[in-house]
N, C-alpha and C positions, 0 to 999 in steps of 0.2 A: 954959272955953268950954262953953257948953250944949250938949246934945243939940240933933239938926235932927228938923223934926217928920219928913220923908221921906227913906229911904234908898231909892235906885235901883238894884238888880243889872240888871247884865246878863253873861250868860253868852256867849263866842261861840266859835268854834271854823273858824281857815281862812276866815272871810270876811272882811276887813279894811272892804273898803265898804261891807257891811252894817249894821257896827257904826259907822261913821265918819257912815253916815245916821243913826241911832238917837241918837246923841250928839247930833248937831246939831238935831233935832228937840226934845231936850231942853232946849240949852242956848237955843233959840228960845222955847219953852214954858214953861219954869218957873224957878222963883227962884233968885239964889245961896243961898237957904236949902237948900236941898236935896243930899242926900249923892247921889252917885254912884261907883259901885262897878262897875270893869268884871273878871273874870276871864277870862282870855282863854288858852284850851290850845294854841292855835299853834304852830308849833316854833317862830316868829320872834316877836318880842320887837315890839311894835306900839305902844310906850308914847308915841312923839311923836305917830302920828297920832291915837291917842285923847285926849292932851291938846291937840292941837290943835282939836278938833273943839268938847273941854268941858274948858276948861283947872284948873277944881278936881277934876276925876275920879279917885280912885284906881286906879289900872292893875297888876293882880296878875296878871302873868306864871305861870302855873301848865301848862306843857307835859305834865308827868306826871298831867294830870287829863285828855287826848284819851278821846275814846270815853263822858266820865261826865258827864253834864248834871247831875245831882243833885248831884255832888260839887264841882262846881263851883257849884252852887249853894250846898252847906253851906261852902266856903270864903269865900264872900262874905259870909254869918252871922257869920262870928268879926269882920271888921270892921264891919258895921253898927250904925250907932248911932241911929237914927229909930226913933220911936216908934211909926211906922210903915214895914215894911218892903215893897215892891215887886220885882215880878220884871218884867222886859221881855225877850222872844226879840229876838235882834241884827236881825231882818228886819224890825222894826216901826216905824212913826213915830208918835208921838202925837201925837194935837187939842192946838187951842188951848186948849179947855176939860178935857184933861184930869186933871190935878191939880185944878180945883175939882169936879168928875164925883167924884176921888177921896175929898176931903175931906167934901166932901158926905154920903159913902155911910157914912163911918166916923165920922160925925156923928149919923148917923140911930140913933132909938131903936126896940126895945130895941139896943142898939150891936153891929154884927158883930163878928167877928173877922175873917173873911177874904172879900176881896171879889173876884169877878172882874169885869172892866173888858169891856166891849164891842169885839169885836177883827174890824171888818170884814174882808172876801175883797175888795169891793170889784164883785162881781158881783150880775146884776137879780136883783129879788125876796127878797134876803137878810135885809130887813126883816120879815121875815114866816117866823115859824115855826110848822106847827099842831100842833107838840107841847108838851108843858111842857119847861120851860129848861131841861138843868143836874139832869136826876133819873136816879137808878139806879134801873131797872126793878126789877119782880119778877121776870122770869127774867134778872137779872146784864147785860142789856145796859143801856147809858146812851143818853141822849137829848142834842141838843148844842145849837146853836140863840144859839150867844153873838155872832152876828152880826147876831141880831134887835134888834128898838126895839120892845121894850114900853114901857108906860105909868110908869114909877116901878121902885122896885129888885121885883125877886123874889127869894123865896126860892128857893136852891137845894140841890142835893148837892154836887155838885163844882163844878171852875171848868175856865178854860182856863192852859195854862202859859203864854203868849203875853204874859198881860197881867193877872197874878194879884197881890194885893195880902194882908197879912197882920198884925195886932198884934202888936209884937214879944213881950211877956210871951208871948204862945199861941205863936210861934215857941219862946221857952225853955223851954214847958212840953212841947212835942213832944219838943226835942232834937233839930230839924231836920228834911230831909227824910228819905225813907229811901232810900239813897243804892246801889242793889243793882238799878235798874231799868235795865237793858242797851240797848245797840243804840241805837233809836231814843228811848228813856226813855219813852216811852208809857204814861199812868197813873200817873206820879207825881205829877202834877198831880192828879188824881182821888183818888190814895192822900191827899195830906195834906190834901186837903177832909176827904175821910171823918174822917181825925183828929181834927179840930178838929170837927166833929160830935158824934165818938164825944166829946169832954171836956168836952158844954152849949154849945158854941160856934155860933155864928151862923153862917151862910154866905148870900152874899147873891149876885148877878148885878147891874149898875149901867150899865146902857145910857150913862148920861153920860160916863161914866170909859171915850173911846174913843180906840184906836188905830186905825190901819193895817196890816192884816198883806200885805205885798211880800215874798213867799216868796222867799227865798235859794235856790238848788240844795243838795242834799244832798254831803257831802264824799264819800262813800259811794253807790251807790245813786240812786235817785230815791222822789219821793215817792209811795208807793200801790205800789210794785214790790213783786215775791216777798219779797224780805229786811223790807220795813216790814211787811208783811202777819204774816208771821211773830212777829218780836218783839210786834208786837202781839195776835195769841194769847197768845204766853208770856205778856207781863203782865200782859193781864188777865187770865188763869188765877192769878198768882199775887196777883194786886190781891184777886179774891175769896177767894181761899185766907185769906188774912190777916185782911180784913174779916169775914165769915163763919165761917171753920174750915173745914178741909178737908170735914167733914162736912155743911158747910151742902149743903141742899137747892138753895140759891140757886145753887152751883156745877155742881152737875147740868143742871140749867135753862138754863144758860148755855149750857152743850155741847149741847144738843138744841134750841136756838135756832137756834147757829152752824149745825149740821146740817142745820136745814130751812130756812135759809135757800140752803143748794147750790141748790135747784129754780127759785129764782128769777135764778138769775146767768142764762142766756139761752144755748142753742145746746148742744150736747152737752159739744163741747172743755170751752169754760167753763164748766160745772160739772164737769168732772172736772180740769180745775186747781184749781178755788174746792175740791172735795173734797180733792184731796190738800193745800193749804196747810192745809186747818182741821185733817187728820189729824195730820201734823209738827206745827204750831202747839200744837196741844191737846196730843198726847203730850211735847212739849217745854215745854211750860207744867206739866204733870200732876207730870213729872218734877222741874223748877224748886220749883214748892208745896210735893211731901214735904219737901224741904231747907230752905225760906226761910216756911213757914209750921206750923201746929198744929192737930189738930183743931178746938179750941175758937179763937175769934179774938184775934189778938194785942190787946196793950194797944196804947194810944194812942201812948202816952209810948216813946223810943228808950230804950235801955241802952248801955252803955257807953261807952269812952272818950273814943269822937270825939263823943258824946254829950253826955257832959258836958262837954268843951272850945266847943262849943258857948251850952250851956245859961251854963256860966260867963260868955263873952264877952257873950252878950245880958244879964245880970242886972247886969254891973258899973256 
C-alpha cells in the first residue's frame, strides 16, 4: 500500500469531546486518503469513541506521556506515513477548505517546509493584524497574528501548534520535536519553526489552510493564570537560550523587555504581581537554559536515541 499524501496528529489529554469534535470535523472534511493519528494520555483508554467519530483513525493509548505535549507528539512521528505531516490541538475544528488551503501552501514555489494554517479565536477584528506575522523580534519577543487574513501565504519565523503542518523528510532531518518543553509546552511550536529555519527551510503562514480554535479548559489551571504565565517565561528563556546561545545578546533584550513591560500592566497590585511572575519565570527559565542549552546555539538536528527511532520511522 502507498504512502497517504496527509498524516493528521492529534495529541489530546482528559478531553474526550474535544477530541471526538476534532475527528468529526475531519472525517466531514477530508478524504479517506488521509492518515489520522490520535495519541491520546488519559488514564482511560478512549479507542471506540475515536473510532467512532473517524473510523480509519489510529488510536495510541499512551497514559505514560500526561503532562508532555511534545512527546506525545514525537510518538505520533514513529507512525506517520504522509508525506506530509500535520498537527491539530484536540480543541479545533477545521474548514471545509482546509486541506486544499493545505495542499495549496505546500505546492507553492519556492516549496516550504513547514506551514502554519490560519487558526481563528473567532473574535471581532481578528482579521487584522498591524504587526508582521509570525516574526522573532530583535529583542527575543515574538509577534502572533495567525488569526489574521492576509493576502496570500507570508513568510514567517515560527507558526502556531494549533494548526502547524510539516514535510516529513525535514521532520526526519530534525529528529522530531524537542520533547523537554514542560507544563504548558509553550514554544515548542516556535522552537521547531526556528529549526527548520536554522537547516534552509521555508516557513510560511497560509491563511487558507483554516481551523477553528473552541478552547478546551486546561486539565490543570486555566488559561493566562500564574502557572501559564510562568512556564511561559521558562520556555521562552530556554527557547532563546538554544536558538541563540546563552550568550546571545538576543537573550538579554529579552529580560529587559519583559521588565519594562511591568509599567504597562495598570494599577500598582498589578504590576507588582506582573513583577514577581517575570522575576520566578525568568530566574526559573535562567536556571532551566544553563542545563537544556550552550553558549553558542544548538544545532538543528536532535541527538540520540529517541532521535533516531524517530528519524528511522520517517525515512522507512
Amino acid at each position: 500500500m502507498s504512502d497517504p499524501d496527509l498524516s493528521v496528529c492529534i495529541v489530546t489529554y482528559e478531553r474526550s469531546a474535544f477530541m471526538v469534535r476534532c475527528l468529526q470535523s475531519l472525517a466531514a472534511h477530508v478524504g479517506d486518503d488521509v492518515e489520522v493519528i490520535v495519541v491520546d494520555a488519559s488514564a482511560v483508554d478512549d479507542r471506540a469513541a475515536a473510532v467512532a467519530a473517524f473510523p480509519s483513525a489510529q488510536y495510541l493509548h499512551r497514559p505514560g506521556l500526561a503532562g508532555w505535549m511534545t512527546r506525545s507528539r514525537n510518538a505520533a512521528l514513529l507512525h506517520a506515513r504522509g508525506t506530509v505531516v500535520a498537527f491539530l490541538d484536540d480543541d479545533v475544528v477545521i474548514s471545509p477548505g482546509w486541506r486544499r488551503g493545505l495542499d495549496d501552501a505546500f505546492a507553492s514555489e519556492p516549496r516550504p517546509d513547514a506551514v502554519a494554517g490560519r487558526t481563528r479565536n473567532l473574535l471581532p477584528g481578528e482579521e487584522t493584524y498591524e504587526l508582521p506575522i509570525g516574526r522573532l523580534r530583535d529583542d527575543g519577543t515574538l509577534t502572533a497574528g495567525f488569526a489574521s487574513l492576509p493576502s496570500g501565504l507570508i513568510e514567517v519565523d515560527h507558526g502556531i501548534g494549533a494548526n502547524m503542518s510539516f514535510r516529513r523528510e525535514m521532520l526526519a532531518r530534525l529528529g522530531g520535536f524537542r520533547d523537554d518543553y514542560p507544563g504548558t509546552a509553550m514554544r515548542e511550536d516556535t522552537d521547531i519553526f526556528l529549526r527548520v529555519k536554522r537547516l534552509g527551510g521555508r516557513t510560511v503562514f497560509a491563511p487558507d489552510a483554516v481551523v477553528d480554535h473552541l478552547p478546551a479548559p486546561h486539565v490543570k489551571g486555566r488559561r493566562f493564570d500564574t502557572r501559564y504565565k510562568l512556564y511561559g517565561r521558562r520556555n521562552h528563556m530556554v527557547l532563546l537560550a538554544r536558538y541563540a546561545g546563552l550568550r546571545s545578546p538576543l537573550l538579554r533584550r529579552w529580560i529587559a523587555a519583559d521588565l519594562r513591560a511591568i509599567r504597562d500592566a495598570g494599577g500598582l497590585l498589578r504590576r507588582v504581581q506582573r513583577l514577581g511572575v517575570s522575576i520566578l519565570g525568568i530566574v526559573w527559565g535562567f536556571g532551566a537554559a544553563i542545563r537544556q542549552a550552550r553558549w553558542a546555539p544548538l544545532p538543528a538536528e536532535r541527538a540520540g536515541q529517541d532521535a533516531e527511532r524517530i528519524q528511522a520511522a520517517l525515512r522507512r
